[in-house]
N, C-alpha and C positions, 0 to 999 in steps of 0.2 A: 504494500500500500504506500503510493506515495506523498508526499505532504499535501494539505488542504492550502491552498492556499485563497488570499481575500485580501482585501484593503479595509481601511479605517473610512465607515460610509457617512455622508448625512443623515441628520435626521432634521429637517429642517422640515414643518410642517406636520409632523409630528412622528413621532419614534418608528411606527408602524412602518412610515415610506421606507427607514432604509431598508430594509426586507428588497422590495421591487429596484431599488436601485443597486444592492447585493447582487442579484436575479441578472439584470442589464450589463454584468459585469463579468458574471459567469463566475461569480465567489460559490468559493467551498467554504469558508468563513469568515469571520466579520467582527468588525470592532467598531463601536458606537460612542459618543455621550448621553447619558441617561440625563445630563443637566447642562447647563451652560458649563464652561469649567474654569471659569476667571470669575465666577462671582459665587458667596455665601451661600444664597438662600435659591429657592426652585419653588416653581408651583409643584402640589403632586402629577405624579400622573396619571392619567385619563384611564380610567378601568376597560373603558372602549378598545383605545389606544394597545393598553399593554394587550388585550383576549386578541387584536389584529397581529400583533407583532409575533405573541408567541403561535398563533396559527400560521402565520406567514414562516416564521422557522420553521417550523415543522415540515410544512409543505414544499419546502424550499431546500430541505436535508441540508440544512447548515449546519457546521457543528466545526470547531466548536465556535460558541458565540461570547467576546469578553465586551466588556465596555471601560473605557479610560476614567479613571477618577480625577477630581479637580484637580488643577495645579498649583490652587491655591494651599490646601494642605502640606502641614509641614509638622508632625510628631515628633521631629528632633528638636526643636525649639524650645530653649529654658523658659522661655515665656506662658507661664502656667493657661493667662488667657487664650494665647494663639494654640496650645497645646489643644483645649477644652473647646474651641470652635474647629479645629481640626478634626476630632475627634467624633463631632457630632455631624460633620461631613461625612465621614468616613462612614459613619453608620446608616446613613440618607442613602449614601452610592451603595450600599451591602444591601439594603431595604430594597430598594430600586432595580438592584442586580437578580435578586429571588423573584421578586413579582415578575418578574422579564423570562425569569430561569434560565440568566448566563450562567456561564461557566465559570468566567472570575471577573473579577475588578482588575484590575491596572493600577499600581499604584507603586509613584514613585516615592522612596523612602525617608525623605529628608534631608535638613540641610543644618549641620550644626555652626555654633558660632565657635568663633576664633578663642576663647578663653576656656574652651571645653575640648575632652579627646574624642577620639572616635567612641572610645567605650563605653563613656557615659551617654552620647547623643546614641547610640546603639541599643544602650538598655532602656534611652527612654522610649523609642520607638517601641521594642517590644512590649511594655510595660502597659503603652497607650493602646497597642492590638488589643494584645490581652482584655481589658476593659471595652475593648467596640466590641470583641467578638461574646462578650456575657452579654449584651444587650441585643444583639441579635443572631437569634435560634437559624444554625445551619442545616439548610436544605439538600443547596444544590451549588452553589457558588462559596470558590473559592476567590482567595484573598494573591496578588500573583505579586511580589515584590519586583519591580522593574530596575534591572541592569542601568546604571547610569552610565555619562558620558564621563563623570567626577569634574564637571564643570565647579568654579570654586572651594568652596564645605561642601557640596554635597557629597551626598553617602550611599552606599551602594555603588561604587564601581570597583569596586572587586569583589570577589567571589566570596572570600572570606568575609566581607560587611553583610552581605544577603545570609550566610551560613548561621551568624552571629546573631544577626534579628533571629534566625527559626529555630533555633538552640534557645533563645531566649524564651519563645513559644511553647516549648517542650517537645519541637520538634513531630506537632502537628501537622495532620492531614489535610487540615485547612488549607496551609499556605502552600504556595506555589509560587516559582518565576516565570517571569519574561524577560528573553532575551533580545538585546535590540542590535544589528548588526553593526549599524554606525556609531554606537558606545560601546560596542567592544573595541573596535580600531580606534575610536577616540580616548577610550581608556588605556589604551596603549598594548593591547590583548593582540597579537599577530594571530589573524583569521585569511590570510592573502595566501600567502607562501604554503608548500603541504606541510614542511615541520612546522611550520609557527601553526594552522590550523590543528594538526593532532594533539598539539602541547597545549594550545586553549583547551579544545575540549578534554582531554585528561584528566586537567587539572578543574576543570567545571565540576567533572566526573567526580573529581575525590574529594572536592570539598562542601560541595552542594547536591548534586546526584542528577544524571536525566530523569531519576524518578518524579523532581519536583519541576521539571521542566514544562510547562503546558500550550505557550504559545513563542513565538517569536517575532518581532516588528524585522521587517527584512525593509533596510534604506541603505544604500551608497553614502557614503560620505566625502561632503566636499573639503573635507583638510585631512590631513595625513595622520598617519599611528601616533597618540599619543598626543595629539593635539590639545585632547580634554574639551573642545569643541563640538559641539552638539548643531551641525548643519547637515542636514540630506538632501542626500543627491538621487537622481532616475539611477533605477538600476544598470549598471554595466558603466556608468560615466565619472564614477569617482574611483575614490585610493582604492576600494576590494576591486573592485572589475568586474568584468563575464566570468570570470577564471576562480574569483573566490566566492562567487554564487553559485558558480555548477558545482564547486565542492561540495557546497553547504545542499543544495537541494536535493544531492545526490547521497548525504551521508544515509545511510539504513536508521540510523539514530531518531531522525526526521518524519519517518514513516508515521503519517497520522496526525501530524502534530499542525498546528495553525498558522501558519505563516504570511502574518498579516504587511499590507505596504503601508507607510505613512509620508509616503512620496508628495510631492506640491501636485496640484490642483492644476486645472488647466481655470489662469487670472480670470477674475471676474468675470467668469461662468456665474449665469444663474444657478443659487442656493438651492430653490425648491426645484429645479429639473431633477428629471426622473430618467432623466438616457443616461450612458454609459458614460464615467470623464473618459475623454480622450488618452489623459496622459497616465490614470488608471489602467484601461485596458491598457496598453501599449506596454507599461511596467510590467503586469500580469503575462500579455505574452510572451516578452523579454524570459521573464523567470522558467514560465512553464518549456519554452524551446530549450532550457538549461538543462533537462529532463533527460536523462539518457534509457531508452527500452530496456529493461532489463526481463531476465528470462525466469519464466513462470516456473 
């Protein structure tokens, strides 16, 4: 079985439509906002709205289906208040995630300040899960800690920070990662070359496990290993290449697993359009031509 692959869709008009704009795309799965993701607060949503989307999945064999959490969120933060309104985000997007019946939330881990170690901003992230996940009763959705690019503080760009949070956890079945291709190379991870790619994953292997692995954002990146730069590129145009995506699409590892694009947009396209983006499809082909037959 080879990777499902999908893009990060709209939902402009209401959650329901990405479903048909998935569909226009020829996604095998699919990454949403259940909320705006630069502001606090959200209307609920529409009982109507979610009974379309989850029959639209259904009908559509998506799977798996995540949605990104706010950006605004930040549980490393000493700031008790920012900690306590993150916090009740968190449990909004886990709320929102079950009534949908994704798979997991998206969520990047935080960003400590400068007078604190990674340790401490580490336990506090685990500490704040902890407490989201007593308030809301697990279904069906897990919690996928996302790989960073280690742009400034932030945390989670190695493997040992994502480890550290779900150690923290007890090493629950909750949680799970996402991996993102252009923060690994920005984190300084060789995923290009074949040794630099075996020795990523390896060392993924030994200190977090494919077991907790459940999606991956697959983007090019437009600065080089180690940048700590967080900009994507179409596929085949940046520092990985065609070369380090047919590795990646081709590993057996991959089989099954969601391999979502967060590639740019074709500009000011209309939001609520329901056709295929252009530069969507074209990334989607790009990857799937990556695909080499293999024998039954």
């Amino acid at each position: 079985m080879p990777p499902r692959f999908g893009a990060h869709v709209s939902v402009a008009g209401g959650v329901s439509l990405a479903v048909p704009r998935a569909v226009a795309l020829g996604c095998e799965a699919m990454q949403v906002f259940t909320r705006n993701p630069n502001r606090w607060t959200a209307p609920p949503l529409d009982p109507i709205e979610v009974r379309r989307f989850r029959d639209g999945v259904a009908r559509a064999g998506l799977t798996p289906v995540v949605s990104h959490a706010s950006y605004l969120i930040n549980l490393a933060s000493p700031s008790a208040p920012l900690v306590l309104q993150s916090m009740e985000a968190l449990i909004d997007e886990l709320r929102r995630a079950e009534a949908l019946a994704l798979d997991g939330v998206v969520l990047h881990p935080g960003t400590r300040v400068a007078e604190e170690t990674d340790e401490e901003a580490l336990d506090r992230i685990a500490s704040a899960i902890a407490v989201v996940f007593e308030q809301v009763p697990w279904r069906h959705t897990r919690l996928l800690l996302e790989h960073t690019a280690g742009q400034g503080l932030s945390l989670g760009h190695r493997f040992e920070q994502l480890a550290a949070i779900v150690a923290g956890l007890g090493a629950t079945d909750r949680v799970g990662v996402c991996l993102d291709t252009c923060h690994l190379i920005a984190s300084g991870y060789d995923i290009v070359s074949a040794r630099g790619y075996a020795a990523t994953m390896a060392a993924f292997e030994a200190v977090v496990g494919f077991a907790r692995l459940a999606v991956l954002h697959v983007n090019d990146s437009k600065r080089p290993r180690g940048s700590r730069v967080d900009r994507h590129e179409h596929i085949g145009q940046g520092f990985i290449g065609a070369g380090g995506f047919r590795r990646l699409v081709n590993d057996p590892r991959m089989d099954g697993l969601g391999l979502l694009l967060e590639t740019e947009k074709v500009p000011g396209r209309t939001p609520s359009s329901l056709d295929a983006d252009p530069l969507d499809a074209r990334n989607l082909a790009t990857l799937r031509g990556l695909l080499r037959r293999r024998r039954s």
